[in-house]
N, C-alpha and C positions, 0 to 999 in steps of 0.2 A: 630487521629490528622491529619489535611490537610498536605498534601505532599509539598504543596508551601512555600516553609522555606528559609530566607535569614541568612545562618549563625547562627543556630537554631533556628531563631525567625521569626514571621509569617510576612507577609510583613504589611504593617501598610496601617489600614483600612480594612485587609481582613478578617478581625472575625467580623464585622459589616457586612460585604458583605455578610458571613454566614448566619446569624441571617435574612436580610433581604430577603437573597435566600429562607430561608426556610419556611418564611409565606407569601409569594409572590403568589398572585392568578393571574389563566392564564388570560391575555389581553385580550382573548376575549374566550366566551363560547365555546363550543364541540357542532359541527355542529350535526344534527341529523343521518348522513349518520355515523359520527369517533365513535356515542355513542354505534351505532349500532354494529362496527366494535371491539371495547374496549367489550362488552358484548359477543362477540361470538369469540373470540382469543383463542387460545389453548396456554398452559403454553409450551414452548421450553425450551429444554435442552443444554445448554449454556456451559454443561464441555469441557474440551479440549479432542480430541481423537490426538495417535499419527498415521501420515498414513505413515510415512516414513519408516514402517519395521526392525524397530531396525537403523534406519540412515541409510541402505544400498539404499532408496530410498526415494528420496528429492525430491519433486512436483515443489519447488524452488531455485532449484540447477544449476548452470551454466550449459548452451553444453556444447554437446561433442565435440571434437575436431575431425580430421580425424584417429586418432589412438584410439577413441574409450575413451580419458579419459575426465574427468569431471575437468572444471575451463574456457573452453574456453569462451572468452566473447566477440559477436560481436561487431568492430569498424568500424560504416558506411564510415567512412572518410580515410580509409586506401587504399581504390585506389587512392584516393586527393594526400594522404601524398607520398605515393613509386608507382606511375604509371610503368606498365609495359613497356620496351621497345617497342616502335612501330615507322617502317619505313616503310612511303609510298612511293610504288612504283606506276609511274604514268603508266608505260607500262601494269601492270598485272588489271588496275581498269575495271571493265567494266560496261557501264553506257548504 
């Protein structure tokens, strides 16, 4: 059953949209270069592998922080927000 469900029931008109989707031929033919390319495609394997090591390692895991722990998440706007103290002194500039 489609997943699109308002409140258990399908949203109205979309079991038409179904039916139309699924005898629906493409707008325009398959060039001779895509029939070529569909003919010679190798079947890929689409399962999920996990790379994270048991979760000890997350490819998509926050930085680290300077103590080495995981969650830190850069805020470009945080010299904007808390600028460092700075006093210039006109004596030391040298130009």
């Amino acid at each position: 059953m489609p997943s699109r469900m308002r409140g258990g029931h399908l949203a109205p008109g979309f079991e038409q949209h179904l039916k139309e989707a699924k005898n629906a031929l493409p707008f325009k033919p398959l060039s001779e270069t895509n029939k070529q390319i569909i003919s010679t495609a190798k079947m890929v394997d689409l399962k999920y592998v996990d790379v994270t090591n048991g979760h000890t390692e997350d490819p998509h895991r926050d930085a680290m922080d300077e103590n080495g722990v995981f969650g830190y998440v850069h805020d470009a706007t945080a010299l904007k927000k808390n600028p460092p103290p700075f006093k210039f002194v006109k004596e030391k500039v040298n130009c």
